[in-house]
C-alpha positions in Angstrom: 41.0 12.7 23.7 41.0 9.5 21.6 37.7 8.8 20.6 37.7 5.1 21.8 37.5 6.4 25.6 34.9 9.2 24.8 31.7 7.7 26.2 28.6 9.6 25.0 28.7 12.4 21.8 25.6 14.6 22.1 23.8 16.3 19.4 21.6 19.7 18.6 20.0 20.0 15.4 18.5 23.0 14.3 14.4 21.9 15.1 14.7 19.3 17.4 14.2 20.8 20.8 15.8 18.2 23.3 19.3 17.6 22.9 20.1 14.0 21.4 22.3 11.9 22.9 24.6 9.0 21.2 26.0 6.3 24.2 27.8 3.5 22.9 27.0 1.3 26.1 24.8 -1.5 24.4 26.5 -4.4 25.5 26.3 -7.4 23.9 24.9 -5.9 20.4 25.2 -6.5 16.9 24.4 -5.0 13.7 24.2 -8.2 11.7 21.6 -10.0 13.8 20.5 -11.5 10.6 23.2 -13.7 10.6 21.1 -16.1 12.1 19.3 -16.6 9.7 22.3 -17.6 7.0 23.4 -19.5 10.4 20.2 -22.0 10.3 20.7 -22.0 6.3 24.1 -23.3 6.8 23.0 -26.0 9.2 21.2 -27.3 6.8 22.9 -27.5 3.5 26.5 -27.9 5.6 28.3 -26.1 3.4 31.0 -24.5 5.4 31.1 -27.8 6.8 31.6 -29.3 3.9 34.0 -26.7 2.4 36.3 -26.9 5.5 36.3 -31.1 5.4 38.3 -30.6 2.0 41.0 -29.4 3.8 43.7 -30.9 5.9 44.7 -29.1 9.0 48.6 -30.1 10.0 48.7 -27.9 12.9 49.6 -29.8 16.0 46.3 -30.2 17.6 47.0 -29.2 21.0 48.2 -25.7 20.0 45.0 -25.1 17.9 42.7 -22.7 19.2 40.4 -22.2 16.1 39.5 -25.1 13.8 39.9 -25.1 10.3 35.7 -25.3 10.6 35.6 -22.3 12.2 38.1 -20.3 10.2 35.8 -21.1 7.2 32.9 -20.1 8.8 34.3 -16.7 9.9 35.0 -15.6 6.6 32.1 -17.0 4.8 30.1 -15.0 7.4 31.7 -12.0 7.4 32.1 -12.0 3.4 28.2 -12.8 3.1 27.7 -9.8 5.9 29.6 -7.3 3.9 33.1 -7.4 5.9 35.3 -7.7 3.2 38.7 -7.8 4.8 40.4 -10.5 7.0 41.2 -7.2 8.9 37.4 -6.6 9.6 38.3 -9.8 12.1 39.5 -7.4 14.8 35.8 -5.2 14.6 33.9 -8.9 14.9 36.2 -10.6 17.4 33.5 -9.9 20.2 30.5 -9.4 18.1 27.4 -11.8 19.4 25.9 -12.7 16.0 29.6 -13.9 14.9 30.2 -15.9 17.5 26.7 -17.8 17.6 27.2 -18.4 14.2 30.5 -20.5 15.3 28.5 -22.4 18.4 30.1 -20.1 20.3 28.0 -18.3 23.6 27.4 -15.2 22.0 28.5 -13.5 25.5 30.8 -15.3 27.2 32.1 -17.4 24.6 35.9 -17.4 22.5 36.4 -14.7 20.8 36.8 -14.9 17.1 40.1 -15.8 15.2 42.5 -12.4 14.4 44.0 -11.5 11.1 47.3 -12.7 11.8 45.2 -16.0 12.0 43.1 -15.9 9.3 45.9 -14.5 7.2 48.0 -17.9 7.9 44.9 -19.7 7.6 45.0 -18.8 3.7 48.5 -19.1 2.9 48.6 -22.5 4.7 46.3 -24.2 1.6 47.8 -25.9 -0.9 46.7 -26.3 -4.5 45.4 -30.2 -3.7 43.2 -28.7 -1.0 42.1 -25.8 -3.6 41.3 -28.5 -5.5 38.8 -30.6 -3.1 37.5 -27.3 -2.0 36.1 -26.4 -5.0 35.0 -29.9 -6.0 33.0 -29.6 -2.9 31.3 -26.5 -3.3 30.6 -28.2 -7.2 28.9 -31.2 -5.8 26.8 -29.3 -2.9 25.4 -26.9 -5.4 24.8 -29.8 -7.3 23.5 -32.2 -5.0 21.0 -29.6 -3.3 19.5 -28.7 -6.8 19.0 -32.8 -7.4 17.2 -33.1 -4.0 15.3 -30.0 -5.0 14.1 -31.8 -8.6 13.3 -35.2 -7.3 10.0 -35.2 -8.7 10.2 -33.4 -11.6 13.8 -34.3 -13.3 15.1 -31.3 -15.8 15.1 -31.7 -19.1 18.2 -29.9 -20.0 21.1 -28.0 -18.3 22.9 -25.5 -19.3 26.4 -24.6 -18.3 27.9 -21.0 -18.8 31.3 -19.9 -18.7 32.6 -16.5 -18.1 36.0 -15.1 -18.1 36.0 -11.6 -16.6 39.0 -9.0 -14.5 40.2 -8.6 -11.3 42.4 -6.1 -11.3 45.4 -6.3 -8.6 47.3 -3.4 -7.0 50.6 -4.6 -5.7 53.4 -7.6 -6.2 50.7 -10.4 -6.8 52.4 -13.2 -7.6 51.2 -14.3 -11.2 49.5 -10.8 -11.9 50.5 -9.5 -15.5 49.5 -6.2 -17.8 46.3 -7.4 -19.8 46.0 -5.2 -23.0 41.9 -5.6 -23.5 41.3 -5.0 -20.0 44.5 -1.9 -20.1 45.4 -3.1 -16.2 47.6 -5.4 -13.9 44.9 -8.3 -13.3 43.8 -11.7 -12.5 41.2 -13.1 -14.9 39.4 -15.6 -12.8 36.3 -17.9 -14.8 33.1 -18.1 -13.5 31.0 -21.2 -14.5 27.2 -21.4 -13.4 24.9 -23.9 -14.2 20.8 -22.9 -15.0 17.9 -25.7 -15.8 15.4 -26.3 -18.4 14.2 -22.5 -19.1 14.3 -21.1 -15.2 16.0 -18.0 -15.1 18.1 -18.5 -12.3 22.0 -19.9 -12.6 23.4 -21.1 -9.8 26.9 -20.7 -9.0 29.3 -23.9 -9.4 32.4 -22.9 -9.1 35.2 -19.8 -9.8 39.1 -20.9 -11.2 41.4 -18.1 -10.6 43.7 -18.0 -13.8 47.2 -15.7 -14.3 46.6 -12.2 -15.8 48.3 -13.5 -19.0 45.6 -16.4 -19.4 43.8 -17.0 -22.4 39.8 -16.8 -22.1 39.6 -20.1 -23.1 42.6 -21.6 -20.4 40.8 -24.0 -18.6 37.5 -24.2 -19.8 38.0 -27.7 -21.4 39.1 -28.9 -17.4 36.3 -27.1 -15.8 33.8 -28.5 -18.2 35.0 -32.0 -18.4 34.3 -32.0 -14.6 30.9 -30.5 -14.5 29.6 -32.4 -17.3 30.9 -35.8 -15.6 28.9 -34.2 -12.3 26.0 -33.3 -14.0 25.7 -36.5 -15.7 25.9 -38.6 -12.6 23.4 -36.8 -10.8 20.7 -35.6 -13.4 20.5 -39.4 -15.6 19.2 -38.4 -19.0 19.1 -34.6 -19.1 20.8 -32.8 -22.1 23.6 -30.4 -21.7 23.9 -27.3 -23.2 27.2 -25.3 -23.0 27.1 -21.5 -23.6 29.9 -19.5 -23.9 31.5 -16.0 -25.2 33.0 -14.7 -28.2 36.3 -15.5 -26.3 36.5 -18.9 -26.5 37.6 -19.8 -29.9 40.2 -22.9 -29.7 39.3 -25.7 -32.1 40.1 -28.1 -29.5 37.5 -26.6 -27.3 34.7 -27.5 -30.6 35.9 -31.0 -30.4 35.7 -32.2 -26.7 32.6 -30.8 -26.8 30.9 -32.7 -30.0 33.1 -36.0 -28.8 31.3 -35.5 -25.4 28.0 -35.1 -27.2 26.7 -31.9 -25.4 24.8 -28.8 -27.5 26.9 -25.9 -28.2 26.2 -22.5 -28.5 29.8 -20.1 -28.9 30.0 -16.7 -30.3 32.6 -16.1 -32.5 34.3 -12.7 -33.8 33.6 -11.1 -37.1 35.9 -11.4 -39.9 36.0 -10.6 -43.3 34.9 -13.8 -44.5 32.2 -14.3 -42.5 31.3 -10.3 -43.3 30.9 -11.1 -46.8 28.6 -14.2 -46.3 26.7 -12.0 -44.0 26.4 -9.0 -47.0 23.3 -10.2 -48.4 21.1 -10.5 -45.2 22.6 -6.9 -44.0 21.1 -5.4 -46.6 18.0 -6.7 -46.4 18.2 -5.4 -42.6 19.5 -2.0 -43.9 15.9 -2.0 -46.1 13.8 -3.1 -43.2 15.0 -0.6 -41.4 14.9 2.5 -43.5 11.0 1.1 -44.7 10.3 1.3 -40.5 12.6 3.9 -39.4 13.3 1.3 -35.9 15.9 -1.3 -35.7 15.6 -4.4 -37.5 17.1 -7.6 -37.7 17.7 -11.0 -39.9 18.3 -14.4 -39.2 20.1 -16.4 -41.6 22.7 -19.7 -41.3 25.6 -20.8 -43.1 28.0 -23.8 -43.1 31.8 -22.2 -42.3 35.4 -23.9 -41.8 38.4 -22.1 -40.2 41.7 -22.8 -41.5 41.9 -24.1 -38.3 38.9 -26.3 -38.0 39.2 -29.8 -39.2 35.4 -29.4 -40.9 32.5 -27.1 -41.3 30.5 -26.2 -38.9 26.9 -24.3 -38.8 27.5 -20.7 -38.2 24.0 -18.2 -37.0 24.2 -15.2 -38.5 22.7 -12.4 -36.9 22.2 -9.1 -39.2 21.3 -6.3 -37.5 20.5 -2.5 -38.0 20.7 -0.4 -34.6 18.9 3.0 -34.7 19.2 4.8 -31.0 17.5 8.2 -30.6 19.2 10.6 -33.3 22.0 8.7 -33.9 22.9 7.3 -37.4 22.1 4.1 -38.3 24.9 1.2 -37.2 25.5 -2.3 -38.7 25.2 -4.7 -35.9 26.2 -8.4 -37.6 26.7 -10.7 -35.1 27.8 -14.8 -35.4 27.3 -17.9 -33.5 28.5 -21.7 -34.1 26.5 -24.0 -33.0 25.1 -27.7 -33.3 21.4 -26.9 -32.4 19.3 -27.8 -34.4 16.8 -24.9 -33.9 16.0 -21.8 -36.6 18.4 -19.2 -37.0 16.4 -17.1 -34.7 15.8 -19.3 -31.9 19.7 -20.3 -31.8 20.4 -16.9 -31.3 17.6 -16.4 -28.5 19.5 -19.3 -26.2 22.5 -17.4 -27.0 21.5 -14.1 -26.0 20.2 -15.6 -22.7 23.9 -16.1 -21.4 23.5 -12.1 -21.0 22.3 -13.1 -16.8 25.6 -14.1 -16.7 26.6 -10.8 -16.2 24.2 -9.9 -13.3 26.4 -12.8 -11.7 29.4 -11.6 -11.8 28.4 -7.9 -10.8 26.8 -9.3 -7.9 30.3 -11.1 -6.9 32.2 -8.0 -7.4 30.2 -5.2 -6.2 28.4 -7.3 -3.2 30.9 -10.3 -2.1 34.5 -8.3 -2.9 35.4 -10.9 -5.5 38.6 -8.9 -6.5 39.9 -8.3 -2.3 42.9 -10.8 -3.7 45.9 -8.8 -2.1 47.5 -11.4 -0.8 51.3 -12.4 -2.4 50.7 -15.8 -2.9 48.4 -16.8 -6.4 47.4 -19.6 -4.0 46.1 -17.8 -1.2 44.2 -15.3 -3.8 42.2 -18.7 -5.0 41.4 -19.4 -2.0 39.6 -16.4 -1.3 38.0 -16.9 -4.7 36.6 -19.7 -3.2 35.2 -18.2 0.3 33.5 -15.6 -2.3 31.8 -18.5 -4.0 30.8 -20.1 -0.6 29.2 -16.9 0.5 27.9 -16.6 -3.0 25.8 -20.0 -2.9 24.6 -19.0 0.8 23.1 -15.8 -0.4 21.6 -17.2 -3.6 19.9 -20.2 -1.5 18.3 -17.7 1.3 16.7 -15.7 -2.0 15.9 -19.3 -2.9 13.9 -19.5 0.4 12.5 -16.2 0.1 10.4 -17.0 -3.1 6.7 -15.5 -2.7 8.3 -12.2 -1.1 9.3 -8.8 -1.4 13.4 -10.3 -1.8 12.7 -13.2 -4.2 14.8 -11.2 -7.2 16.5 -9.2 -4.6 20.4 -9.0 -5.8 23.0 -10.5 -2.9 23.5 -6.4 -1.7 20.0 -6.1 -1.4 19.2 -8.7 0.4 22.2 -8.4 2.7 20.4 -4.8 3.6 17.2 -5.8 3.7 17.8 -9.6 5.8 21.2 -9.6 7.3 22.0 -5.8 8.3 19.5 -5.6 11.7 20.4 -4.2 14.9 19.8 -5.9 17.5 21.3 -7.4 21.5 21.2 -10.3 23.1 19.9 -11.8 26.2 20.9 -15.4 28.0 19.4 -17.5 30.6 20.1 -20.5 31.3 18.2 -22.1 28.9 18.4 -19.8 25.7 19.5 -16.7 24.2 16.8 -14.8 22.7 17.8 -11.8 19.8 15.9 -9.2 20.4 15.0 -7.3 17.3 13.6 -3.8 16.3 9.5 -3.7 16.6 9.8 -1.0 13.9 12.1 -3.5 11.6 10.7 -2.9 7.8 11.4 -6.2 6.6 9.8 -7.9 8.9 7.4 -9.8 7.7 9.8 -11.5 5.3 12.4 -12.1 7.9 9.7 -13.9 9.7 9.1 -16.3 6.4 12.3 -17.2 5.8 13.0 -18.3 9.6 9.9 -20.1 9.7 11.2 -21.8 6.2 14.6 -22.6 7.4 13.6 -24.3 10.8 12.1 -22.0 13.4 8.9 -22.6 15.4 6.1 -20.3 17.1 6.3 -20.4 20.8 
């Protein structure tokens, strides 16, 4: 019997005494009944909206059945909800929460768009519409942070870059063999932006780059743009750019002094920079042995590449790792910067960039950042760019739920916690009401953040 037409399964476990029964007759359910919540969210920072109005639909409009608003929407929603997969579409085509999430009557409304649709929806966007669609996401995140800091103006901003894998699995188009990373891959560039000294960085924007990119392709485009942004909407505040050991080009060094932002860029060992490094090693190697622990020594020095038109001030970080019974292991590390700071301190606002990480785990393990199978480079960016757009959603609702239990929850955490709730739903004629588990856990904050996105006590 196929198991779509067999109508209750029943169970006996060994201590239970009645027999348990599983009926899948709950019409008009969901499992993702917090969707409401990143619904209301939506409302009011229009992102989807906003995402959707960068691109221009050339269907003929009396054969269209799902607007480009709506196709954004979907798979915003879905990403954000843990459906990966533009074939999920089929599982959510009827699915209540889903379709109130696109105005629809979450029982007797459209159902959602199919995959064959959504799959034409992404190879339909050309690379101008790429381009205003990530502009857009740029400028929301933006804008909502300067409406957020109307009273109290940051001080500085920082901007991070980070190039990182995404490895592909098929006839890509622009997928090549990367030797660091030993696969076929992408290597998209993440850029965030974090103020004054808050912890949190706040996603911007994601450029997906060939396999066979450079880690510095593209970073002098991407931060011409954010730096323009930033400067138009935060008057006055200084900007900091942090980045990797990866981004090395000379011409990199010189946009950034001739645009008159703070640096702070690793740079790669060599034997030059070993040998100006001796002195403070050993006195690391000394502390160490006197203390038996790790130890480390701050010192600076001015350095020119043969490729660098002048010196430069170069951090020098010598360090000593001990780690359980291990031998001791010489740790120097080097940083190029125009701070003005000690040596130690430089090397503190470098080390900070280390978040960046959490970032990009939580876009690959959470939001499916590498599901970019389709053929066209094109269509793989845009899908990089519905990642982002569920990205910013989740990291405003943990914005919203400061004060509880999920204010440092990660995007999977709080997709379990907030978004992943059982529930069906009843209409009358004047309103649908959701009716939710009593016994829900996470209650209480679920509550908060409704109340904080828009919701009233009746």
């Amino acid at each position: 019997m196929a198991t779509h037409c067999i109508s209750q399964l029943t169970f006996d476990f060994p201590g239970i005494r009645q027999q348990i029964v599983a009926s899948f007759d709950a019409a008009h359910a969901t499992t993702d009944a917090g969707l409401v919540l990143l619904k209301a969210l939506d409302e009011k920072l229009g992102l989807t909206a906003g995402l959707a109005a960068a691109l221009h639909d050339r269907r003929e409009p009396g054969k269209v059945r799902h607007s480009y608003t709506d196709l954004v929407r979907e798979r915003v929603f879905a990403l954000a909800c843990g459906w990966e997969d533009a074939n999920d579409a089929a599982r959510l085509a009827h699915d209540p929460a889903h379709k109130l999430a696109l105005d629809r009557d979450p029982i007797t409304g459209d159902a959602l768009a199919a995959q064959p649709t959504l799959s034409r929806f992404e190879n339909a966007i050309d690379s101008k519409g790429l381009y205003r669609m990530g502009e857009a996401l740029a400028d929301l995140v933006i804008d909502t942070e300067r409406r957020r800091r109307l009273k109290r103006r940051p001080r500085r901003i920082t901007i991070d870059l980070d190039p990182t894998d995404d490895p592909t699995h098929g006839q890509q188009e622009l997928s090549f063999f990367h030797g660091y990373y030993r696969s076929w891959c992408y290597l998209p560039l993440v850029a965030t932006i974090a103020f004054d000294d808050e912890a949190e960085q706040h996603l911007v924007g994601i450029v997906l780059r060939p396999g066979n990119a450079g880690a510095a392709d593209g970073a002098v485009s991407v931060l011409g743009r954010l730096i323009r942004k930033l400067r138009r909407a935060f008057a006055g505040a200084r900007i900091r750019v942090r980045l990797d050991g990866g981004f090395t080009e000379p011409a990199l060094y010189t946009f950034l002094e001739e645009e008159r932002v703070e640096y702070v860029i690793a740079i790669p060992g060599n034997s030059k920079l070993s040998k100006l490094a001796e002195s403070r090693m050993a006195e690391a190697r000394r502390l160490s042995d006197e203390t038996g622990e790790s130890a480390q020594v701050f010192d600076e020095v001015r350095y020119q590449t043969k490729r660098w038109k002048t010196e430069r001030r170069v951090v020098i970080k010598a360090e000593v790792v001990r780690l359980g019974d291990r031998l001791p292991r010489d740790n120097a590390r080097f940083v190029v910067t125009n701070l003005r700071h000690k040596p130690a301190r430089v090397y503190d606002v470098y080390r900070q960039r280390g978040d960046q990480e959490n970032r990009i785990k939580e876009l690959k393990l959470d939001l499916a950042l590498g599901r970019t199978s389709c053929s066209r480079f094109l269509a793989n960016q845009f899908r990089v760019l519905l990642v982002a757009g569920a990205y910013v959603l989740m990291q405003q609702l943990r914005r919203h739920a400061r004060g509880t239990g999920c204010e440092h929850s990660q995007v999977g955490t709080l997709r379990l916690r907030l978004l992943k709730v059982a529930a069906w739903f009843e209409r009358s004629v004047r309103r649908v009401v959701v009716h939710l588990p009593m016994s829900f856990p996470w209650r209480r904050e679920w509550q908060t953040l409704a109340l904080r996105l828009g919701a009233v006590v009746t």
